[in-house]
Backbone as CSV, one residue per row, in Angstrom:
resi,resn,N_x,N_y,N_z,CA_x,CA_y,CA_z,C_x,C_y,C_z
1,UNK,85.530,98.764,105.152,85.435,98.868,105.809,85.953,98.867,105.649
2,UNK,88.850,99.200,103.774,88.243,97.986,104.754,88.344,97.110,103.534
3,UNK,88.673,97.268,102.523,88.686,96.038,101.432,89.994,94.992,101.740
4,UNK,90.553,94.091,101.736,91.451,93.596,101.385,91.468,93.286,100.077
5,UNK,91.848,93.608,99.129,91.848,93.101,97.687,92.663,91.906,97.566
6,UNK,93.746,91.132,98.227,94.317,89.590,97.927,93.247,88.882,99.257
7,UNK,92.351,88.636,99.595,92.080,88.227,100.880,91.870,86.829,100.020
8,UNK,90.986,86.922,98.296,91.102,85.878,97.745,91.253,86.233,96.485
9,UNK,91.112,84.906,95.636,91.731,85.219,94.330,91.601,83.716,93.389
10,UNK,91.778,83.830,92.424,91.477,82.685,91.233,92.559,82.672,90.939
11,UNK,93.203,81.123,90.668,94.036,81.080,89.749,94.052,80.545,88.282
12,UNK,95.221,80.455,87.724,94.677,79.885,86.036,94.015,78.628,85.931
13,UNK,94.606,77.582,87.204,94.218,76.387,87.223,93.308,75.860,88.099
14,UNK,92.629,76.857,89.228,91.442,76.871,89.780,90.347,77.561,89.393
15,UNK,88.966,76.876,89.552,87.628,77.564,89.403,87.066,77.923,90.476
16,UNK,87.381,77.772,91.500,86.720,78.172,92.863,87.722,78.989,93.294
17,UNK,87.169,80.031,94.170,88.224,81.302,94.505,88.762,80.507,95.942
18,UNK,90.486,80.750,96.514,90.769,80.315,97.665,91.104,81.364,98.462
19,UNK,91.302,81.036,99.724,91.372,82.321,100.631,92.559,82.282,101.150
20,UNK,93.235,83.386,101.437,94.524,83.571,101.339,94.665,84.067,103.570
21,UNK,94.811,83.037,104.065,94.701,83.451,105.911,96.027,84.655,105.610
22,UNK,97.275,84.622,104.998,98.147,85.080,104.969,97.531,86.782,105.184
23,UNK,97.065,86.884,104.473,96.399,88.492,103.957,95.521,88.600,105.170
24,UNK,94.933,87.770,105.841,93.629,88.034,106.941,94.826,88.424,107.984
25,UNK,95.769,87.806,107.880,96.649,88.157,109.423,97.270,89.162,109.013
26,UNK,97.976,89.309,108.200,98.675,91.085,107.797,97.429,92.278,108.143
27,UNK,96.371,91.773,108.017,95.407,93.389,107.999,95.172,92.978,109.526
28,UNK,94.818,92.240,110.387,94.575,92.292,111.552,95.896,93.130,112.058
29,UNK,97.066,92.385,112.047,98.427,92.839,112.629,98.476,94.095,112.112
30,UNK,97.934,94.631,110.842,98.436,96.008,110.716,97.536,96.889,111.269
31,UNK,96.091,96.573,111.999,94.986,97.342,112.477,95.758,96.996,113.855
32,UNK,95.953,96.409,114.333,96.269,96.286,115.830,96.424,97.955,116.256
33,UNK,97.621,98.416,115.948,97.979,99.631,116.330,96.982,100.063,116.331
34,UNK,95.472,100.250,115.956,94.546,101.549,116.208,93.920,100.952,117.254
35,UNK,93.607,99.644,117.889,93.170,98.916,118.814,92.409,98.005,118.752
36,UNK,91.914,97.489,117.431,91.295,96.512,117.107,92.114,95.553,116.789
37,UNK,91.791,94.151,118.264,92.434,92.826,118.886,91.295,92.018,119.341
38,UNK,91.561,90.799,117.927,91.111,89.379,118.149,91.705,88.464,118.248
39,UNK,91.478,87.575,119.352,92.279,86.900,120.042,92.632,85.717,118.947
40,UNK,93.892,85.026,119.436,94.413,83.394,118.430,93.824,83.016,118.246
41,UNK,92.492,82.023,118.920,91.501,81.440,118.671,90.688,82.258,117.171
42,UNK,90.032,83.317,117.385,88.992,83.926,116.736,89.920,84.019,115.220
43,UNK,90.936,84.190,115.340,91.854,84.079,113.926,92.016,82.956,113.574
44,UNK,92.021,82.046,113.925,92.416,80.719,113.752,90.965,80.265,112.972
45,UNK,89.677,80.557,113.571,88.492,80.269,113.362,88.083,81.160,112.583
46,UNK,88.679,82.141,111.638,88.318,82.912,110.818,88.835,82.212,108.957
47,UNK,89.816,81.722,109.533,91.237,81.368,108.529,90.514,80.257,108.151
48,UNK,89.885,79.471,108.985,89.535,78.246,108.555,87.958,78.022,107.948
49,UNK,87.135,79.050,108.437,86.044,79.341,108.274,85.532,79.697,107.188
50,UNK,86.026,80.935,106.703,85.852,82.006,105.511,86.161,80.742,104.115
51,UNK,87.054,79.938,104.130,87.252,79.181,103.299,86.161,78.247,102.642
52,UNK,85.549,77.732,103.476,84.732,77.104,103.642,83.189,77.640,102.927
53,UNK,82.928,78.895,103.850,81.768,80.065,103.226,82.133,80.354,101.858
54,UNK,83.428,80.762,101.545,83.167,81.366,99.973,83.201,80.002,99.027
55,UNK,83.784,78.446,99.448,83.612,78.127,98.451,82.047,77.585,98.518
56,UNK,81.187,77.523,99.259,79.994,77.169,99.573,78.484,78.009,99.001
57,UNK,79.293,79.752,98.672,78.765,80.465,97.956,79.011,80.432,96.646
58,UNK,79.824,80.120,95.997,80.622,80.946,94.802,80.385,81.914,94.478
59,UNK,80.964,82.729,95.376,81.743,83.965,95.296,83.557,84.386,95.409
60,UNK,83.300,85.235,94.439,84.791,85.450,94.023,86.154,85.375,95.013
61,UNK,85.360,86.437,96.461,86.468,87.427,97.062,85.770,87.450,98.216
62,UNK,86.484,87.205,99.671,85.903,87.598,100.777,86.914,88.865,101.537
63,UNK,85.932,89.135,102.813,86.648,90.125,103.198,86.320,90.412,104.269
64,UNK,87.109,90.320,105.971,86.284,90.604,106.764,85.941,92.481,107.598
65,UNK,84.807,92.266,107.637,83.947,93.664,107.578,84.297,94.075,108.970
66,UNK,84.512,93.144,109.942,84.608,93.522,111.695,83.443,93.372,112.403
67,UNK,83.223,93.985,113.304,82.610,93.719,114.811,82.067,94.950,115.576
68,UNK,80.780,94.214,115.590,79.900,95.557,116.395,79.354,94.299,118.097
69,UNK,79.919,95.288,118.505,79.411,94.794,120.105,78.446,95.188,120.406
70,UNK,77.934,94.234,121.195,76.753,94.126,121.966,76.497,93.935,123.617
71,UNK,75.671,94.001,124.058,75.940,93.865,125.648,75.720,92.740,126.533
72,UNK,75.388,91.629,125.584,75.619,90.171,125.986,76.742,89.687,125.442
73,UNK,77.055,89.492,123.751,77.538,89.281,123.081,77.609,90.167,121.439
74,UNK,78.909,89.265,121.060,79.262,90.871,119.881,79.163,89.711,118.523
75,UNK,78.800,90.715,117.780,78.691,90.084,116.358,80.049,90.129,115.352
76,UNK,80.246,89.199,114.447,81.285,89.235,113.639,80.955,89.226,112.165
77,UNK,81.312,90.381,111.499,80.697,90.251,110.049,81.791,90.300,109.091
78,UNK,81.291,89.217,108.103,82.086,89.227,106.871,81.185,89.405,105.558
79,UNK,82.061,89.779,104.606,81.297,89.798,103.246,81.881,89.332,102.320
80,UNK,81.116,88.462,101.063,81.472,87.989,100.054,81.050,88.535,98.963
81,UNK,82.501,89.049,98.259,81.783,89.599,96.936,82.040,88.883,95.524
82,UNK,80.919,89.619,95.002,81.404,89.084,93.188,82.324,89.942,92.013
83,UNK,81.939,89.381,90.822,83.142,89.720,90.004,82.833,91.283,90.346
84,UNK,81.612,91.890,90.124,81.686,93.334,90.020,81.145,93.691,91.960
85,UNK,82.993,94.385,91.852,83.337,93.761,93.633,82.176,95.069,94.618
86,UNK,81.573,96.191,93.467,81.336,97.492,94.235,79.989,96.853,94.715
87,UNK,78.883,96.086,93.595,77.379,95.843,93.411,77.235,94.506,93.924
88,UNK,78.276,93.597,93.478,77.776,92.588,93.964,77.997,91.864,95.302
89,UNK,77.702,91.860,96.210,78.300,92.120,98.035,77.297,91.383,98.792
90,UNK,77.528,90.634,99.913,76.910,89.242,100.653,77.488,89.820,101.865
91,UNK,76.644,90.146,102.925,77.069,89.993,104.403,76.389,89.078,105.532
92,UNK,77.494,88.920,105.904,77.421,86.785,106.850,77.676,87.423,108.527
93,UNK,76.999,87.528,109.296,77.339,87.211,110.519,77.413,86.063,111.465
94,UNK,78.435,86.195,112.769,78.717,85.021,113.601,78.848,85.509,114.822
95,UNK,78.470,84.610,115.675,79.080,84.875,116.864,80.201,84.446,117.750
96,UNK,80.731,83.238,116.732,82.101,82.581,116.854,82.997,82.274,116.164
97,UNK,82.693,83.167,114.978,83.957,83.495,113.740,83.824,81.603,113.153
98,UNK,82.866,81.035,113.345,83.035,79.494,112.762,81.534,79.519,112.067
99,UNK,80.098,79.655,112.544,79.237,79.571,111.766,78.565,80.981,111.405
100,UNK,78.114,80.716,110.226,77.998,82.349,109.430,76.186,82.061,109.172
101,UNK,75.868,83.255,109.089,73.821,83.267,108.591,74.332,84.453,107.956
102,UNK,73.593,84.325,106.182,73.653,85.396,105.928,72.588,86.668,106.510
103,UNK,72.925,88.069,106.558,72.094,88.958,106.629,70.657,89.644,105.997
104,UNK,69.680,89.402,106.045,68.483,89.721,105.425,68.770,91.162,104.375
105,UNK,68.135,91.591,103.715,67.817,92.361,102.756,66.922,93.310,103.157
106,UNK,67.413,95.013,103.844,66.594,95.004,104.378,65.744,96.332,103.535
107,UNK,64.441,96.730,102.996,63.939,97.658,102.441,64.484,98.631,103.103
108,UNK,64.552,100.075,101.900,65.444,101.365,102.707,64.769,102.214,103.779
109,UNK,63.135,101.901,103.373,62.196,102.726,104.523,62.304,101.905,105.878
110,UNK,62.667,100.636,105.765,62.688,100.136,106.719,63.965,100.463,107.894
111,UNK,64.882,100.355,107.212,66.711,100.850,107.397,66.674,102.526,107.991
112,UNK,66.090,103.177,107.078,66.492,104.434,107.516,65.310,104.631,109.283
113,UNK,64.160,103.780,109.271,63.746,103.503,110.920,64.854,103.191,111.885
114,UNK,65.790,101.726,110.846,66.458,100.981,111.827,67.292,102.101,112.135
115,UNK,68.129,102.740,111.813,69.333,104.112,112.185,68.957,104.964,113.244
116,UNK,67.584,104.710,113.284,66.734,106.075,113.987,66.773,105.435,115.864
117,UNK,67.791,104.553,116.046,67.245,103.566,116.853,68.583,103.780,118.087
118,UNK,68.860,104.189,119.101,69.750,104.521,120.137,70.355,103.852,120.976
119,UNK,69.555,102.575,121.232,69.707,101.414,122.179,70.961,100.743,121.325
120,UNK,71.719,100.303,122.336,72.906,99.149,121.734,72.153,98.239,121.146
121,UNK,72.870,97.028,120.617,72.873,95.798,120.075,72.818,95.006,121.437
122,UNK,71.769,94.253,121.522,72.026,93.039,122.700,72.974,92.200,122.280
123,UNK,72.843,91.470,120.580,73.800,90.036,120.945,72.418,88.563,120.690
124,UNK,71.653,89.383,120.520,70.266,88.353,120.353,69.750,89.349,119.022
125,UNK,69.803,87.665,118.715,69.206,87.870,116.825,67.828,88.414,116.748
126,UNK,67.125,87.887,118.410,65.419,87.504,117.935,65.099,89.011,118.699
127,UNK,66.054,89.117,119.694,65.668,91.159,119.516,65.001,91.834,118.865
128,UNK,63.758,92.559,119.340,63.213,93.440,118.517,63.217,94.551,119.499
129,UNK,63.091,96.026,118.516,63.248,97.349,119.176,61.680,97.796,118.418
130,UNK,61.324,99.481,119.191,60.112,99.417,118.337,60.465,101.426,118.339
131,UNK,60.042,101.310,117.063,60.760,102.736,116.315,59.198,103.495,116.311
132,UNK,59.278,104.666,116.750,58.072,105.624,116.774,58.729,106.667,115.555
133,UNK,58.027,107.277,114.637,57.863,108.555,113.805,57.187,109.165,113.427
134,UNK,57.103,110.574,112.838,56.079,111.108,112.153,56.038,110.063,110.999
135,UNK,54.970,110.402,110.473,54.378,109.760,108.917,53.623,110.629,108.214
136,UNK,53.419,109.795,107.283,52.904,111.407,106.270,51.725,111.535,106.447
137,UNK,51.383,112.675,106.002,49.997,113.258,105.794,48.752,112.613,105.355
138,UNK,47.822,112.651,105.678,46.377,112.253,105.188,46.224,112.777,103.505
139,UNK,47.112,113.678,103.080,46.957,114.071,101.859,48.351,113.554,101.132
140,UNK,49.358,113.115,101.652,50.409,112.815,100.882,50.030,111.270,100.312
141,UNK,50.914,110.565,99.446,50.338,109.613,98.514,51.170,108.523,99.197
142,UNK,50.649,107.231,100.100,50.975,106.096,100.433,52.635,105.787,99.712
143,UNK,53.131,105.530,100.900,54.623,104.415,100.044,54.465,103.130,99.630
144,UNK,55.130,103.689,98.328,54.915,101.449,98.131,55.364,101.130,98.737
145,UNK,55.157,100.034,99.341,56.271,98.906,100.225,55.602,97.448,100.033
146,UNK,56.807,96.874,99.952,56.446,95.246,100.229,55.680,94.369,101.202
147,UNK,54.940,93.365,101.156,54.232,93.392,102.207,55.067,92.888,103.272
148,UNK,56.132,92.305,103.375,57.187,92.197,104.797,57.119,93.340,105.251
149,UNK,57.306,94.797,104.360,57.578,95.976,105.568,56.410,96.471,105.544
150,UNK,55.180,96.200,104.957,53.806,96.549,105.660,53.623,96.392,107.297
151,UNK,53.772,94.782,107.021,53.172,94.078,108.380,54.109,94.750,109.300
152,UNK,55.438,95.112,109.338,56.293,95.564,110.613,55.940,97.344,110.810
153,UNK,54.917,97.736,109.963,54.545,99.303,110.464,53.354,99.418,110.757
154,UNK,53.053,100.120,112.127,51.512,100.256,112.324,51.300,101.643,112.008
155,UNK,50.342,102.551,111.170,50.081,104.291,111.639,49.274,104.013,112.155
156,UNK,48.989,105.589,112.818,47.796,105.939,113.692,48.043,107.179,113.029
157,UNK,46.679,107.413,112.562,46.174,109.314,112.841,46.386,110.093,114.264
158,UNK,46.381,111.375,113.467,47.246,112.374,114.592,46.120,113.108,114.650
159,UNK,45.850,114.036,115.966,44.813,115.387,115.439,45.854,116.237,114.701
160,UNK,45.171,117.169,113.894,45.995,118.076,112.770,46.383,117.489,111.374
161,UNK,45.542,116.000,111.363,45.707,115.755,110.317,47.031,114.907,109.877
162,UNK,47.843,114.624,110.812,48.775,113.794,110.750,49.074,112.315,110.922
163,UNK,49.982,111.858,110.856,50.188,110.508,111.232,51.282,109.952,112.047
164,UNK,51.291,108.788,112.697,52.408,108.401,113.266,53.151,107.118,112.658
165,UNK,54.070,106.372,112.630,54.221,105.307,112.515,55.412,104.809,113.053
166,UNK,54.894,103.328,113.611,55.760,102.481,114.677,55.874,101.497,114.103
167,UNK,57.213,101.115,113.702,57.902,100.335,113.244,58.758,98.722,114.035
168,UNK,58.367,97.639,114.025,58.630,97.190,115.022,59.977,96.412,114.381
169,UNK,61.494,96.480,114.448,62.295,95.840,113.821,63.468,94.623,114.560
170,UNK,63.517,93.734,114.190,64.452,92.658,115.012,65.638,93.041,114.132
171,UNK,66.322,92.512,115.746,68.100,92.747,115.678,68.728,92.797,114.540
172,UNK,68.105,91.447,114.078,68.893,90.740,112.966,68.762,92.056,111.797
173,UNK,68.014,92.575,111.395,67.444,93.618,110.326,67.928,94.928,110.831
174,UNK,67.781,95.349,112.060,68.894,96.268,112.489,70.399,96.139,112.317
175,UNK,70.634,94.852,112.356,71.839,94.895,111.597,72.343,94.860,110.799
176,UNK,71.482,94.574,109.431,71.527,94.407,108.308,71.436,96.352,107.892
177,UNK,70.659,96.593,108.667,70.506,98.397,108.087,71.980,98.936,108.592
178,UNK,72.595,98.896,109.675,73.892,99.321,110.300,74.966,99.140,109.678
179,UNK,75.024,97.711,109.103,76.125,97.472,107.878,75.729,98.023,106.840
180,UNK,74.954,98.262,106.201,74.509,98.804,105.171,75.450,100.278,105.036
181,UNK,74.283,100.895,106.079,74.794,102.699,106.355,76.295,102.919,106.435
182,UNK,76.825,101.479,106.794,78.095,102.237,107.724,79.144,101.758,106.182
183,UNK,78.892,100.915,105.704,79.438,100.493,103.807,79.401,101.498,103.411
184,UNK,78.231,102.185,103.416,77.929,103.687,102.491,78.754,105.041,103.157
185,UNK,78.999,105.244,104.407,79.287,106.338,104.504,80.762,106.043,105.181
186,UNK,81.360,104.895,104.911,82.745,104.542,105.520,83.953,103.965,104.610
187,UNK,83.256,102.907,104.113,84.175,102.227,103.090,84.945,102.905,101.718
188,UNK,85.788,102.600,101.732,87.325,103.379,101.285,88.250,102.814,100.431
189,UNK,88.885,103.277,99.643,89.616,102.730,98.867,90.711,103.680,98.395
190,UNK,92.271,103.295,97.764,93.142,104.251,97.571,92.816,104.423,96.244
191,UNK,92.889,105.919,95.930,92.721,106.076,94.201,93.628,105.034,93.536
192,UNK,93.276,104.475,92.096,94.025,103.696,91.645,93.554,101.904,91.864
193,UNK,93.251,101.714,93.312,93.187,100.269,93.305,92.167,99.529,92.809
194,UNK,90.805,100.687,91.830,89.941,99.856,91.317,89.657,100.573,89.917
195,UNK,89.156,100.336,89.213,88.658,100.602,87.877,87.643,100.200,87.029
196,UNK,86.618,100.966,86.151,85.465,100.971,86.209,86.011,100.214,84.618
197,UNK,85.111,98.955,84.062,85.517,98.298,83.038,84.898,98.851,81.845
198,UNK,84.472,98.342,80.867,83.443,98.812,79.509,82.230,98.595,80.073
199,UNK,81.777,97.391,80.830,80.675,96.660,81.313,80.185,97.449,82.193
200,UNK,80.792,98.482,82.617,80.327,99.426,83.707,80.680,98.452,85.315
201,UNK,80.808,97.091,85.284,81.892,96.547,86.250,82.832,96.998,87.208
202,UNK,83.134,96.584,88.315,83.940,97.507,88.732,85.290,96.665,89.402
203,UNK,86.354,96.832,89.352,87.323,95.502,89.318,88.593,96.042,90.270
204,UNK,89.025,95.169,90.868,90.215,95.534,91.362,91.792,95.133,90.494
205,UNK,92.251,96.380,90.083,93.437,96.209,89.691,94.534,95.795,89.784
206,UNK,94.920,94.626,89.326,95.874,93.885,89.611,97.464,94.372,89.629
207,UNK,97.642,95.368,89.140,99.310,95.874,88.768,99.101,96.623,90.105
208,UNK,97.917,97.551,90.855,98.084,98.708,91.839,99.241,97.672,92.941
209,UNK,99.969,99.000,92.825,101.608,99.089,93.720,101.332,99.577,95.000
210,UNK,100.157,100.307,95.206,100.102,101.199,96.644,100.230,102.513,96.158
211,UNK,99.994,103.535,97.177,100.101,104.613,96.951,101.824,105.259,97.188
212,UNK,102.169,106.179,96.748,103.693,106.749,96.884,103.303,107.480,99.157
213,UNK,104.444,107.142,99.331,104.079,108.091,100.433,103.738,109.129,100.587
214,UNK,104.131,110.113,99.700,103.351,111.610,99.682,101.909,111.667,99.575
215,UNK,101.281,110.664,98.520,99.936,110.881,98.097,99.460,110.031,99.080
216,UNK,99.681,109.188,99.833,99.270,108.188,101.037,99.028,109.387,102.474
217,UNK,100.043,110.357,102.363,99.680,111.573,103.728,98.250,112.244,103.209
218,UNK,97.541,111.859,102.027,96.944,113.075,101.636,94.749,112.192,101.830
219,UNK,94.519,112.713,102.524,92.926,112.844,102.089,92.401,112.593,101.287
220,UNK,92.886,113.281,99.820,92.278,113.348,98.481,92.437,112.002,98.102
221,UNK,93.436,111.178,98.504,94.128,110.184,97.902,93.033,108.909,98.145
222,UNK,92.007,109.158,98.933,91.534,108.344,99.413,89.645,108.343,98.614
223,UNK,89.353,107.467,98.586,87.371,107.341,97.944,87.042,106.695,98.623
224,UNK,85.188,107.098,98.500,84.183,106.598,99.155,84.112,104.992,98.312
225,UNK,83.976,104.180,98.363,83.968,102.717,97.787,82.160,102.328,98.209
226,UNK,81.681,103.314,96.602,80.249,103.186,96.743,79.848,104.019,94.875
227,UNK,78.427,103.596,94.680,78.136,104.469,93.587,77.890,105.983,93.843
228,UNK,78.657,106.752,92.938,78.336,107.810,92.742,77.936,108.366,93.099
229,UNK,77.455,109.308,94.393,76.485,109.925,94.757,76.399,111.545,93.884
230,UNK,77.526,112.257,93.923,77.825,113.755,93.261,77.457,113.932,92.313
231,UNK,76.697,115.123,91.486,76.805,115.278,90.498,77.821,116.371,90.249
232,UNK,78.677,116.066,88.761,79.879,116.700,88.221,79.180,117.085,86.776
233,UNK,79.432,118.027,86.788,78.919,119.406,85.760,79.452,118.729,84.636
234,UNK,79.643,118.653,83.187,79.407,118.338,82.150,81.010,118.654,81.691
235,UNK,81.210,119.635,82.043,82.394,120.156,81.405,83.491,119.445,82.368
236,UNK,83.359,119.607,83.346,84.485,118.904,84.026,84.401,116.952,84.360
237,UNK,83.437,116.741,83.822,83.276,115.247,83.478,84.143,115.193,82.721
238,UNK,84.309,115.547,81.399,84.977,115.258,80.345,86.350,115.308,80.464
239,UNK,86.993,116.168,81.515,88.400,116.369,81.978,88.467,114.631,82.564
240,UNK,87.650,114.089,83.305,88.128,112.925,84.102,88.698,111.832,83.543
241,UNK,89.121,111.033,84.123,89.529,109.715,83.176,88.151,108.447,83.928
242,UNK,87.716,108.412,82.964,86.514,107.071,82.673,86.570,106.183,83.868
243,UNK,87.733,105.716,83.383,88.126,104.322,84.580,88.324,104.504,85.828
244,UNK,88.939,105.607,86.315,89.361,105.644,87.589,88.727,106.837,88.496
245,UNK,87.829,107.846,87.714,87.445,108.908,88.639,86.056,108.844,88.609
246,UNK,85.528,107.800,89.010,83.989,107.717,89.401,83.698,107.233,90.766
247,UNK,84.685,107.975,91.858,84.369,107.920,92.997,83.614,109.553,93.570
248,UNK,83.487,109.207,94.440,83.169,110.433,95.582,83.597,110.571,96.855
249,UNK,84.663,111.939,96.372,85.965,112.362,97.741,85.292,112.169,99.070
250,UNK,86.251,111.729,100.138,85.882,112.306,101.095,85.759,113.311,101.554
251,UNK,86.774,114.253,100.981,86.457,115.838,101.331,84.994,116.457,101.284
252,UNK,84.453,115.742,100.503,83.011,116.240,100.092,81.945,115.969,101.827
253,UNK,82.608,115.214,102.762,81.809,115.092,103.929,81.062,115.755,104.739
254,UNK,80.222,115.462,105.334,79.550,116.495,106.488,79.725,115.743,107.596
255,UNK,79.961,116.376,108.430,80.905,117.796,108.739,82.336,117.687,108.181
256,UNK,82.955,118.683,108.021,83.935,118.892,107.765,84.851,118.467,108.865
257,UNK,85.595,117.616,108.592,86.695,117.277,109.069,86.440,116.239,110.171
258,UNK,85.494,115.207,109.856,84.585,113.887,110.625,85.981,112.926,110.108
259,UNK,86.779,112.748,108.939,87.749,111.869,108.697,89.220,113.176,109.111
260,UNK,90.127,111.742,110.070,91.247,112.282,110.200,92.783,110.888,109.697
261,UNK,93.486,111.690,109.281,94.506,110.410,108.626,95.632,111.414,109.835
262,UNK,96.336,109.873,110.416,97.525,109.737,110.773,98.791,108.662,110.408
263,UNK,99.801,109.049,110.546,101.118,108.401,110.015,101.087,106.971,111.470
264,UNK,101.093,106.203,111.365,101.802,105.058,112.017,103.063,104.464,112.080
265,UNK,104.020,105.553,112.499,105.995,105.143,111.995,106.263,103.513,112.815
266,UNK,105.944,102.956,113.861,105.993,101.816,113.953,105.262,100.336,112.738
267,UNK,104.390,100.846,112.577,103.605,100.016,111.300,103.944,100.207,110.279
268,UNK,104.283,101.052,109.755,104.650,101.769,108.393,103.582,102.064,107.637
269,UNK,102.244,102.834,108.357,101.316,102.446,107.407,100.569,104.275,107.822
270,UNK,99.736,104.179,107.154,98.770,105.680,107.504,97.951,104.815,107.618
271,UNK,97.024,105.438,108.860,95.656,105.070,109.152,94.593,106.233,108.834
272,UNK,93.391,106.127,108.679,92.089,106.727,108.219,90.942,106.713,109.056
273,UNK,90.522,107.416,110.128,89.555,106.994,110.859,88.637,108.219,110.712
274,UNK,87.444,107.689,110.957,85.655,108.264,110.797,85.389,108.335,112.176
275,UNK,85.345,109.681,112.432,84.068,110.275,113.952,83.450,110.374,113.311
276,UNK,82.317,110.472,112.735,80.557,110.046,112.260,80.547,108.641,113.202
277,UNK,81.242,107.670,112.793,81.292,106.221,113.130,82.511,105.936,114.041
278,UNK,82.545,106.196,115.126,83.660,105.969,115.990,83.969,104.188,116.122
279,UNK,85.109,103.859,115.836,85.575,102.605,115.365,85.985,102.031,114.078
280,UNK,85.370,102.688,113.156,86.168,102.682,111.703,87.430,102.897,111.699
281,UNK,87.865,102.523,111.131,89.458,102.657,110.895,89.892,101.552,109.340
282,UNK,91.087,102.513,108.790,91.168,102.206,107.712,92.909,102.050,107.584
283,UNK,93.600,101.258,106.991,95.143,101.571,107.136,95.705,100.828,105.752
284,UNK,96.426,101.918,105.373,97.400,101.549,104.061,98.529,101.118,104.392
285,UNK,99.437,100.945,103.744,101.083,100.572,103.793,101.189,101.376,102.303
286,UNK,101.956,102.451,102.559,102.552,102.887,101.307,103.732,102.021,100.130
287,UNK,103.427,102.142,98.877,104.263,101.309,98.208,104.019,100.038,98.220
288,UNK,103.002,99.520,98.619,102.477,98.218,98.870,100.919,98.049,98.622
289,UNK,100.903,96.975,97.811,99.125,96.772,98.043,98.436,96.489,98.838
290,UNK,98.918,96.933,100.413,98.012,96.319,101.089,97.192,96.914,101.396
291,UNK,96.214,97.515,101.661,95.285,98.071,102.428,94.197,97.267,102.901
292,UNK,93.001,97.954,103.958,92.321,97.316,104.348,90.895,98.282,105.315
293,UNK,89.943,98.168,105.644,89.257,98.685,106.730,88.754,97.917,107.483
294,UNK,88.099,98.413,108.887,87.315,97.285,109.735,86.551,98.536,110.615
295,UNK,85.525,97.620,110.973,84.705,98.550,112.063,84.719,97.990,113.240
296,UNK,84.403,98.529,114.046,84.961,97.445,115.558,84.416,98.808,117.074
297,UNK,82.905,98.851,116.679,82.323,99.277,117.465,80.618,99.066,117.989
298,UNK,79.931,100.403,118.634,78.538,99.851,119.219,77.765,99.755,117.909
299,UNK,77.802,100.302,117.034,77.093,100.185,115.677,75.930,102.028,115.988
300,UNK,76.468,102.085,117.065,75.807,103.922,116.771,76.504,104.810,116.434
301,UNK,75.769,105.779,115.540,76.269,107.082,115.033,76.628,107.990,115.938
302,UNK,77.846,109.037,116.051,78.391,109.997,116.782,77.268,111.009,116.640
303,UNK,76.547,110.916,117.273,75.551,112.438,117.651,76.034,113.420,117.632
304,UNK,76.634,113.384,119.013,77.475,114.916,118.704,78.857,115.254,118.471
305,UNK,78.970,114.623,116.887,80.087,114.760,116.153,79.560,116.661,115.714
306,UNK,78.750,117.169,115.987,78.821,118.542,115.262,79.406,119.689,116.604
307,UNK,79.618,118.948,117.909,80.085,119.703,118.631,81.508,119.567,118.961
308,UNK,82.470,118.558,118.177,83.788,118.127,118.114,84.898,118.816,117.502
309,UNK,83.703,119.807,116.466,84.945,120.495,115.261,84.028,121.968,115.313
C-alpha cells in the first residue's frame, strides 16, 4: 500500500523484531500532503500498539496498510510480515488503532463474490451482505470448495438450464477480500528496493539509497509488489537480471493511464496514486529510502474509471 521497509528491523543483539514509531511518523507526515490525516491520539496508539502485535506474533516487519471507512465507523489495517516479505503477510484490523483481530482467510470464489458487492462498509464486523450471480451450468463440473464456502452459497436452477448463486458474506470476510484485491492491484515498490534470493525469497535490500530524481519522475521506475502475473517470452527472460526484474510494470495496467505520479516540491517527494482505487496513494523521497503506501478510502472500485481517460 505502501511498504515501509525500516518500520521494523532486527538487530545483531536482538531476536525479536522492534518497531521503529520514528518511520510510522515520517510516512504519515510525508502522506499528509495527498490528504491522508490521523489525528495525535490515533498515532500515539499506533506507535505503541504495533509493538506490542509484532512481538506477540513473531513476525519480522510491520507496516501500516491504512483505512477504509465506513458509515458508522472506519476500520484500521495493519500487516505483519515475514522473512519472505512478498508471501509471507498477516492483516490485523482495529477500530482504535489499540486492539487488533486478525483478518480471516478468505477462499478466492468467495472474494471475487465479495468485490462484486456496492454497498459501503458499515463499521460492523457481524455485517452480512448477500451477493446474487449467475452459476454454472447443469453440465459444467461442480467447484471444489471447502465446506466453510459451501455453507455460505445457496444455487437454485434457472429455466434454460442454468443456475444462480447467492452468496451470503459478513463484513469481516468482505474485508478480508478488499485488502486482498486492493494488495494485488495497488501495492508498489521502487525498482531496486527488493530482491529475489537463491531460495526464491524475496527480501528487502538493505544498501537501496532511493531512487535518483530522474528515475523517481518516471512510471517505469515503479512495480506491482506481488507474484508475477506476465508472461515474458524466453528470449527476453534471459536479458533480465534474476534478482531484481521479477516484477510486473505498472504500465502493463488496464486502463491505461488509471496510475498518475506527481512531484510534491513542498515534501520533496513524488507521489503515485491509483483511480481503479481512489485513495491509494503512494510517496517516495528521492535519494532516500523512504518510501511508503496507504489506502484511505470506501474500499470500492472506480466503476467508471473507463469514462475518465
Amino acid at each position: 500500500f505502501f511498504f515501509s521497509r525500516v518500520l521494523a528491523t532486527k538487530t545483531h543483539t536482538e531476536s525479536t523484531p522492534i518497531m521503529r514509531p520514528t518511520n510510522l511518523r515520517d510516512m504519515l507526515d510525508n502522506l499528509e500532503t495527498s490528504g491522508f490525516v490521523i489525528s495525535s491520539e490515533q498515532r500515539a496508539a499506533l506507535a505503541s500498539s504495533l509493538v506490542t502485535l509484532l512481538k506477540e506474533n513473531k513476525m519480522n516487519a510491520c507496516q501500516f496498510w491504512g483505512r477504509i471507512t465506513g458509515t458508522s465507523k472506519d476500520y484500521y489495517i495493519v500487516q505483519l510480515l515475514g522473512e519472505d516479505r512478498l508471501n509471507e503477510r498477516k492483516s490485523f484490523v482495529s477500530l482504535d488503532c489499540m486492539t487488533w483481530a486478525q483478518l480471516p482467510v478468505v477462499h478466492p470464489v468467495i472474494a471475487a463474490s465479495a468485490n462484486l458487492i456496492r454497498k459501503r462498509f458499515s463499521g460492523n464486523m457481524g455485517n452480512e451482505f448477500v451477493v446474487t450471480e449467475p452459476g454454472p451450468t447443469k453440465e459444467e463440473a461442480p467447484i471444489d470448495l471447502p465446506d466453510e464456502a459451501i455453507a455460505m452459497r445457496q444455487i437454485e436452477d434457472q429455466d434454460g438450464g442454468g443456475t444462480t448463486v447467492t452468496t451470503t458474506i459478513k463484513e469481516e470476510q468482505r474485508l478480508a477480500a478488499i485488502v486482498g484485491t486492493i494488495d494485488f492491484e495497488c501495492s508498489v515498490v521502487p525498482y531496486g528496493a527488493y530482491n529475489k534470493l537463491p531460495d526464491s525469497n524475496v527480501a528487502a535490500i538493505s544498501t537501496f539509497g532511493g531512487l535518483s530524481f530522474e528515475d523517481a519522475g518516471k512510471i517505469t521506475s515503479y512495480k506491482h509488489f506481488r507474484n508475477a502475473t506476465k508472461t515474458i517470452p524466453p528470449l527476453e527472460r534471459a536479458k533480465l537480471n534474476k534478482a531484481l526484474d521479477f516484477w510486473d510494470p505498472l504500465t502493463d495496467d488496464v486502463p491505461h493511464g488509471c496510475w498518475t505520479l506527481t512531484n510534491e516540491a513542498a515534501a520533496k517527494s513524488v507521489l503515485l496514486r491509483n483511480w481503479l482505487w481512489p485513495g491509494y496513494v503512494f510517496y517516495h523521497a528521492p535519494q532516500t529510502p523512504s518510501y511508503a503506501g496507504v489506502y484511505n478510502g470506501t474500499g470500492l472500485r472506480n466503476s467508471d474509471i473507463v469514462f475518465m481517460f
